[in-house]
C-alpha positions in Angstrom: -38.8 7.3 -10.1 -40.1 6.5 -13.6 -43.7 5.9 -14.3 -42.8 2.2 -15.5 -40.5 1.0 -12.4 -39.4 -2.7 -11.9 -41.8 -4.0 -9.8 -39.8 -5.9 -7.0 -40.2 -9.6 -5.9 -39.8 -11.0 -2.0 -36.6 -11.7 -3.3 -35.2 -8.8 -4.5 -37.2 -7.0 -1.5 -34.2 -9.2 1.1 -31.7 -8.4 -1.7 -32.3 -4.8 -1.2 -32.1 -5.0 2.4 -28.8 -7.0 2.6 -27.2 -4.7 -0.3 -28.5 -1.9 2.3 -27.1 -3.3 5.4 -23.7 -4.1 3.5 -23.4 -0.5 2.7 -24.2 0.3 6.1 -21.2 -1.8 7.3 -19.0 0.1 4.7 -20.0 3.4 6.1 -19.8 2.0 9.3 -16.6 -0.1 9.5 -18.7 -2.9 10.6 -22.1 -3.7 12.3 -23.0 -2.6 15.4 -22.7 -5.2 18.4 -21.1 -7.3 16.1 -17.4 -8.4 15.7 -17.4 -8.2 11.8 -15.1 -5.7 9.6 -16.0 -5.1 6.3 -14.5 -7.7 4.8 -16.8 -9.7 7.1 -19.6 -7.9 6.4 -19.4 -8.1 2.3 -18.2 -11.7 2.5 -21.4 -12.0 5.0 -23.1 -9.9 2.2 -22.5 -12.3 -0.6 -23.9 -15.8 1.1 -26.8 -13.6 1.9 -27.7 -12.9 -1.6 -27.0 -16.4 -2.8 -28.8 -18.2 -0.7 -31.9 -15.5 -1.0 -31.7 -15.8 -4.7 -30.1 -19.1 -5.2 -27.7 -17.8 -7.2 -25.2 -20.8 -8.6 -21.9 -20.7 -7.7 -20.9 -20.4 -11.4 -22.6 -17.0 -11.6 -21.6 -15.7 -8.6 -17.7 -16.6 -9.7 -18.6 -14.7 -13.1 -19.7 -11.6 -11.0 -16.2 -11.4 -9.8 -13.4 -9.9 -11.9 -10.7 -11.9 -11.8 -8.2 -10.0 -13.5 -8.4 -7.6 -10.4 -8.3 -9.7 -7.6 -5.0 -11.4 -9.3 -3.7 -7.7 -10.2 -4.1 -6.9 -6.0 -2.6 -10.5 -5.2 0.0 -10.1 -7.4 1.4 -7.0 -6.0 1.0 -7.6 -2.6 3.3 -10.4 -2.9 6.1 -7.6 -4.2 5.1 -5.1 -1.7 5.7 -7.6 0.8 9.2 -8.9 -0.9 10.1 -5.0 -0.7 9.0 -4.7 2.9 10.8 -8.2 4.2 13.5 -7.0 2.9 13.8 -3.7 4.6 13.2 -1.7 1.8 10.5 0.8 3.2 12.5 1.3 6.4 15.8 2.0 5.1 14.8 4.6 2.4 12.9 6.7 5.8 15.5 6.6 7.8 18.0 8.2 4.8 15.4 10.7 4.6 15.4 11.9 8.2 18.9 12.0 8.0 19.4 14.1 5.5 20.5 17.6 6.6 17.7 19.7 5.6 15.7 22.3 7.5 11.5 21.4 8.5 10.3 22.7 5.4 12.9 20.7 3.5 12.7 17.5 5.3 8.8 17.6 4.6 9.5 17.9 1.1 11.5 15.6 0.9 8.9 12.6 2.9 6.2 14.1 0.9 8.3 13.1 -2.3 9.4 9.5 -1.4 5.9 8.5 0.2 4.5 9.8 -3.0 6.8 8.2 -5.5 6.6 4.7 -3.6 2.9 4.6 -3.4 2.9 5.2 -7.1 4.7 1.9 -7.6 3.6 -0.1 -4.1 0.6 -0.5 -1.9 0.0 3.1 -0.3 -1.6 1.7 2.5 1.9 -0.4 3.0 3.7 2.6 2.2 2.3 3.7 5.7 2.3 0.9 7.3 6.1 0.4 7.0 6.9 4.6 6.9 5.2 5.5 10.2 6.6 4.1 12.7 10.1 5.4 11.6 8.7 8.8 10.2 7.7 9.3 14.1 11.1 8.2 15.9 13.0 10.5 13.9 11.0 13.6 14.1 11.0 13.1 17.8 14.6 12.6 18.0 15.0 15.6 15.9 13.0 17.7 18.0 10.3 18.3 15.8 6.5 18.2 15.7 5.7 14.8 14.0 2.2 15.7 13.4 2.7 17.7 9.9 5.2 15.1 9.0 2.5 11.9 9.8 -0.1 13.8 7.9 2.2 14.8 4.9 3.1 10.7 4.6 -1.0 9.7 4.7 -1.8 12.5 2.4 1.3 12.0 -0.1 0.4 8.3 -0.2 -2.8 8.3 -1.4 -2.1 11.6 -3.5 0.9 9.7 -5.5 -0.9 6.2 -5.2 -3.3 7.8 -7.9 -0.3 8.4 -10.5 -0.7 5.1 -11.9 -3.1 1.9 -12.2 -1.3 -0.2 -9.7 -0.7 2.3 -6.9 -4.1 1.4 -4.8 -7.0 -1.0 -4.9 -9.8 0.8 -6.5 -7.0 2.2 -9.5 -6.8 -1.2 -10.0 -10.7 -1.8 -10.1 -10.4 0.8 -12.8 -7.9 -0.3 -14.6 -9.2 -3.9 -15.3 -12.9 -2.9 -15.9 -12.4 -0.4 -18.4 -9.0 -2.1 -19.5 -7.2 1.4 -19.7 -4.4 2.0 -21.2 -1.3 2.4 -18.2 0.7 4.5 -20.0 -1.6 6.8 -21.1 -3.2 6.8 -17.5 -0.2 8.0 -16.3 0.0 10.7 -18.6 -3.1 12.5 -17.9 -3.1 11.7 -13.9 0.7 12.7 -13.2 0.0 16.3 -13.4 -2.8 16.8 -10.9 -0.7 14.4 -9.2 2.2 16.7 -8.7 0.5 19.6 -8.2 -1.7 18.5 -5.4 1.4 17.1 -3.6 3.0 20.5 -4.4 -0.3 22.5 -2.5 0.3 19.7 0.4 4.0 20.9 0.9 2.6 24.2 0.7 0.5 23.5 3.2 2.4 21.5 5.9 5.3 23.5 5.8 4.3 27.0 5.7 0.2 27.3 6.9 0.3 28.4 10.7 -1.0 25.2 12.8 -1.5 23.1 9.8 -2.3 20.0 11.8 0.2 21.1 14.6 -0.7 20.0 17.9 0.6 21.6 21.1 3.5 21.2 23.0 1.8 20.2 26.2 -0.3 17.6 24.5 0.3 14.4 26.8 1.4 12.4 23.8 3.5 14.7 21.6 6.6 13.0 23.6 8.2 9.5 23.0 6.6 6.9 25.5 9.1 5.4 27.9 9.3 2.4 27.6 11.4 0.2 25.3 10.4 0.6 21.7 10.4 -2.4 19.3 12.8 -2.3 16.3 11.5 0.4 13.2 11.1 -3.1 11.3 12.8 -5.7 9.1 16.6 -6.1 9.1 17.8 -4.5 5.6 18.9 -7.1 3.4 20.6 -5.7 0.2 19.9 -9.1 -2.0 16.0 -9.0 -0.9 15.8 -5.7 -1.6 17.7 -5.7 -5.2 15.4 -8.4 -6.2 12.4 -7.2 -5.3 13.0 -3.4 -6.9 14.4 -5.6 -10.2 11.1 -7.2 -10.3 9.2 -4.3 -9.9 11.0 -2.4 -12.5 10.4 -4.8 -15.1 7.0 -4.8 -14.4 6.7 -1.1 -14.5 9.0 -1.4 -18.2 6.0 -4.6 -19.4 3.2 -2.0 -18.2 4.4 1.0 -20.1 5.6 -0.6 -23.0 3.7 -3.6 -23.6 0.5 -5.0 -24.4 0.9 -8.3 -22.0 -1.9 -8.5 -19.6 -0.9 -6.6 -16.7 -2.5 -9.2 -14.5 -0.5 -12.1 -16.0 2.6 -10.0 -15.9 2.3 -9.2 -12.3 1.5 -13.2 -11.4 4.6 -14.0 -13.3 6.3 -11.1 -11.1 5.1 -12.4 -7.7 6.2 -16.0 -8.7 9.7 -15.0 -9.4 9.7 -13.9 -5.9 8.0 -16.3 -4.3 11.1 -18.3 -5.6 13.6 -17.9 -2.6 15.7 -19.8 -0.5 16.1 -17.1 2.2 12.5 -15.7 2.6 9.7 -18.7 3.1 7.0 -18.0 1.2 5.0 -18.4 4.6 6.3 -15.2 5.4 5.6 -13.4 2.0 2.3 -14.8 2.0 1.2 -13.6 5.8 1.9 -10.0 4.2 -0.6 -10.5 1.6 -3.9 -8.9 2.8 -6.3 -11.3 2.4 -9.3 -9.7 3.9 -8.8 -6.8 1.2 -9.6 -9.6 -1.5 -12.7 -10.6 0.3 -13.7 -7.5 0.7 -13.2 -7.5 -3.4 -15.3 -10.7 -3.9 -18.0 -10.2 -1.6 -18.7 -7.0 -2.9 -18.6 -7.7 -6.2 -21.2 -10.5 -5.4 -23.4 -8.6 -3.6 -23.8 -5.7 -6.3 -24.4 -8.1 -9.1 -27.2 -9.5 -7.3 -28.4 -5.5 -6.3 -27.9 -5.1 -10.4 -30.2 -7.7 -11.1 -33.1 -6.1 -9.5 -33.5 -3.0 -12.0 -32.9 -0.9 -9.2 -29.2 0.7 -10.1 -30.6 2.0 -13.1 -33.3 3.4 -12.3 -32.2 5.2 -9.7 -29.4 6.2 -11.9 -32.2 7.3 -14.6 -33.7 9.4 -11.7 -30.5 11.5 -10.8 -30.1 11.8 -14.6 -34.0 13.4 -15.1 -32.4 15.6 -11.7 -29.9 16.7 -13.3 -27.3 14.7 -11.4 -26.0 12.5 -14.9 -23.0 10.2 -13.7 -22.0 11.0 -17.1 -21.0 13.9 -16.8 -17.7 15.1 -15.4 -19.0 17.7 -12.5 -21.6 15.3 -11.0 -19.3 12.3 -11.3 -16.8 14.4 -9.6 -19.1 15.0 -6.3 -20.6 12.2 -6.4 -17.4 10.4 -6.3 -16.0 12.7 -4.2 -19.3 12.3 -1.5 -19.5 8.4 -1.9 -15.9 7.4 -1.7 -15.8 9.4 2.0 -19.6 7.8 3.1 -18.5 4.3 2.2 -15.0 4.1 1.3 -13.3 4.4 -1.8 -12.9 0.6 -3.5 -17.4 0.2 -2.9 -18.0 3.7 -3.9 -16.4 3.0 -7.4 -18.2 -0.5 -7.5 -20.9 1.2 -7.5 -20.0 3.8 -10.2 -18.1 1.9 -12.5 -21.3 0.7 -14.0 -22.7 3.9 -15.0 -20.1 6.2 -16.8 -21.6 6.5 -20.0 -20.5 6.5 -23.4 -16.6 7.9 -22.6 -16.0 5.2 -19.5 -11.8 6.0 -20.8 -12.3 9.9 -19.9 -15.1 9.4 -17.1 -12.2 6.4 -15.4 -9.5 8.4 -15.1 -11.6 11.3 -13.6 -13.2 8.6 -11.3 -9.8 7.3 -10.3 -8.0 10.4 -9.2 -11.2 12.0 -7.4 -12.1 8.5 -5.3 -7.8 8.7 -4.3 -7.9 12.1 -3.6 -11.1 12.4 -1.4 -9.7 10.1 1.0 -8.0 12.5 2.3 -10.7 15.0 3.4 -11.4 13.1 6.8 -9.3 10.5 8.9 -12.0 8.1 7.7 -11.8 8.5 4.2 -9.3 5.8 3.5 -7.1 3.1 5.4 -4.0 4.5 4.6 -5.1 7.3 7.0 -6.3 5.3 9.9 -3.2 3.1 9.2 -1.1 6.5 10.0 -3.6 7.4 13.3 -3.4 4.3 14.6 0.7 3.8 14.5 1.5 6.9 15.4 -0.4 6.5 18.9 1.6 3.4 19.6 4.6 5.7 19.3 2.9 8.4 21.4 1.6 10.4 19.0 -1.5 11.9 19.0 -3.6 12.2 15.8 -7.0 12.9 15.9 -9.8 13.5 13.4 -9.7 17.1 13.7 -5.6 17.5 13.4 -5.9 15.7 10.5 -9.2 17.6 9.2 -6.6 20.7 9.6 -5.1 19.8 6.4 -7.2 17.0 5.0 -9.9 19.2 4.3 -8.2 22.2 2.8 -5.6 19.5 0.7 -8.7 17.8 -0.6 -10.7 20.6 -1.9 -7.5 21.8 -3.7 -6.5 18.7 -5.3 -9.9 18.3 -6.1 -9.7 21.8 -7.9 -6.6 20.9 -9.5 -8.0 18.0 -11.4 -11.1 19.9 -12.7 -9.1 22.5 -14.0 -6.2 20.0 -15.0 -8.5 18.1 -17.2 -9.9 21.2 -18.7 -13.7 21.2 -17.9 -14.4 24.9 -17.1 -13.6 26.0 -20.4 
C-alpha cells in the first residue's frame, strides 16, 4: 500500500469485516451453519453497516441505483407474462420435434436458448427450457447431457448480446448509461461466434460432457412426471411477445429511459383479466433485488473507508491497472467465478477509468461469459444441474467443466481479438 494510507476507525475496522464476511457468503453461497443465501447474507450485510456506521436511511437509499432495480423488476414481470403463458415450453418442444440429426438438433437449442436469453431472463430461459430439453432427448434416445449443457452455456453466451439479457448487463447498462443499440453492435459478434465454438464443441468433440450409458441416472425416473409447464395460451403469449417487441423497437430507437419504458411495459401486462397479477408477481424474483440493494449498500459503506482505492492504486503501481483492457479482462474473468458475477462487477464498475463506455462493454461480455467456466459460475448453470436431476439426469461439476472450461477460454479469446486489443 501507499506510504500515506487512510488510517482506519473502529468503524470502518467492523465495516471491513462485514464487507469481508459478505464476500465470503458470495463465494460461498451462504454462511456456514447458517440458513442464509446470498440474498440473505447482503441484505444481512447492509443493516450491518448501517447500524455500525449509522448511516441514515436517506443515504443508504442514494447508494442504491434505482434505475436498475426497476430495469430487473420490470422485466421480470414480462419474463414471467411469457412463461405463464407457455411461451418457453412450446417453442422447446417445436425444437425437439423438428427432424434434424444430433448435431442439427443441438444447433438448433443452442440458437433459440441464445436468441431468448438475449431478449428474456437467461436464468428463466433455463428454468422454463430444462425440464422439456431433458424429456425429449430421452424420448429421442439421445444423451441429454451435451444438450443440458449447450442450453446453460447458450444462455448466458446470448444473454450478453444485449443490456437487458441478465442482471449484471443491466448493472452496466444503468451505471454507465450506455447506449443499447450500440451495445449490441460491438457485443453481437463475440456473441455469435462463441455460440458457434459451443456447437462446435457439443456436437463434434469426443465426450464433450457425455456421460456414460450405465450412469444410474442417464434414464427417465419411473415414476409419474409432472407436466413440462404452463398450458400454452396463444392470447398470453401474443401479448407478452407484443410488449416485448416494442420495448426492444423504444430501446433501439429511442432515447426514453429504458427503465421507464420497461415499467410502462410490465404495467401493460400486469393489466389482465385472465392472469392475476398474484401469479405474475410470484414469478418475480424478489431475492435477486435484495441481493441488488444489499449489496449496493454494503459497498458504499466499504467505499467510504478509502480502502477501494487504494487497493485499486496498489494493483495499478503492480501493474494490474483495472483500466486497462487485459487486467480488466482477468480480473473480471477471476472475480465474477470467486463471487459471482452481478458483486464482482459491483465491485469493478467503480474503477474503469477514463473510457468506462469501452472498459463496460468489455466488462459485460467477460463477467457473462466466465460463468460458464465452472457449474458455479452463474445460476443459470446450477439452475440447469439442479432440474435436470429431478428428471434423472446426472450433471456434475466435472461434466460440465468438460465443456465449460474449454467454451470459456474460447469465448474469452474471441472477445479479446473481437475487440481488437492485440494489435
Amino acid at each position: 500500500m501507499p506510504a500515506a494510507s487512510t488510517t482506519l476507525t473502529a468503524t470502518d475496522w467492523g465495516i471491513v469485516a462485514v464487507f469481508a464476511t459478505v464476500y465470503l457468503g458470495m463465494f460461498l453461497g451462504g454462511l456456514p451453519r447458517l440458513k442464509l443465501d446470498r440474498s440473505g447474507v447482503a441484505l444481512l450485510g447492509a443493516i450491518a453497516v448501517m447500524a455500525l456506521s449509522g448511516m441514515p436511511l436517506e443515504e443508504a437509499a442514494r447508494s442504491v441505483d434505482l434505475p436498475t432495480i426497476v430495469l430487473l423488476f420490470a422485466f421480470m414481470v414480462v419474463s414471467a407474462q411469457m412463461r405463464l403463458g407457455g411461451f418457453y415450453t412450446k417453442v422447446t418442444r417445436r425444437v425437439g420435434a423438428l427432424p434434424l440429426p444430433r448435431a442439427g438438433l443441438l444447433a438448433a437449442l443452442i440458437a433459440v436458448a441464445g436468441a431468448l436469453s438475449a431478449i428474456f431472463s437467461n436464468d428463466i430461459i433455463c428454468l422454463a427450457m430444462t425440464p422439456v430439453v431433458a424429456r425429449l432427448c430421452l424420448r429421442r434416445g439421445l444423451d441429454p447431457v451435451p444438450f443440458l449443457l449447450g442450453l446453460a452455456c447458450a444462455a448466458n453466451i446470448g444473454s450478453a448480446a444485449t443490456l437487458i439479457g441478465n442482471p449484471q448487463n443491466m448493472l452496466i447498462g444503468s451505471v454507465l448509461q450506455l447506449p443499447f443499440g450500440p451495445y449490441v453492435r460491438q457485443a453481437i459478434g463475440p456473441v455469435l461466434l462463441s455460440l458457434g465454438l459451443l456447437w462446435l464443441w457439443l456436437a463434434f468433440c469426443p465426450g464433450a460432457g457425455r456421460q456414460p450409458a450405465h450412469s444410474p441416472l442417464s434414464h427417465p425416473q419411473r415414476e409419474a412426471q409432472p407436466p413440462d409447464g404452463p398450458a400454452f395460451d396463444r392470447w398470453q403469449t401474443t401479448k407478452g411477445l407484443a410488449v416485448a417487441l416494442a420495448l426492444m423497437g423504444v430501446l433501439l430507437f429511442t432515447d426514453w429511459p429504458r427503465e421507464l419504458a420497461a415499467l410502462v411495459g410490465a404495467g401493460v401486462l400486469l393489466l389482465s383479466r385472465r392472469l392475476h397479477s398474484a401469479e405474475v408477481m410470484g414469478l418475480v424474483d424478489w431475492p435477486l433485488l435484495l441481493l441488488f440493494m444489499g449489496l449496493f449498500i454494503v459497498n458504499h459503506a466499504f467505499a467510504q473507508t478509502g480502502l477501494a482505492a487504494e487497493a485499486v492504486v496498489w494493483l495499478a503501481a503492480q501493474g494490474v491497472a483495472l483500466t486497462q483492457p487485459g487486467p480488466l479482462l482477468v480480473v473480471g474473468a477471476m472475480l465474477s467465478n470467486l463471487v459471482s458475477n452481478v458483486p464482482a462487477v459491483m465491485l469493478l464498475l467503480p474503477h474503469l477509468g477514463a473510457d468506462p463506455q469501452q472498459a463496460g462493454v468489455l466488462l459485460a461480455l467477460v463477467s457473462t461469459f466466465a460463468g460458464n467456466l465452472l457449474l458455479v459460475g452463474s445460476i443459470a448453470n446450477l439452475i440447469v444441474a439442479d432440474l435436470a436431476a429431478k428428471e434423472g439426469v446426472r450433471l456434475d461439476w466435472k461434466r460440465h467443466a468438460m465443456a465449460g472450461v474449454p467454451v470459456t477460454l474460447a469465448s474469452l479469446a474471441v472477445v479479446w481479438v473481437w475487440m481488437g486489443w492485440p494489435g
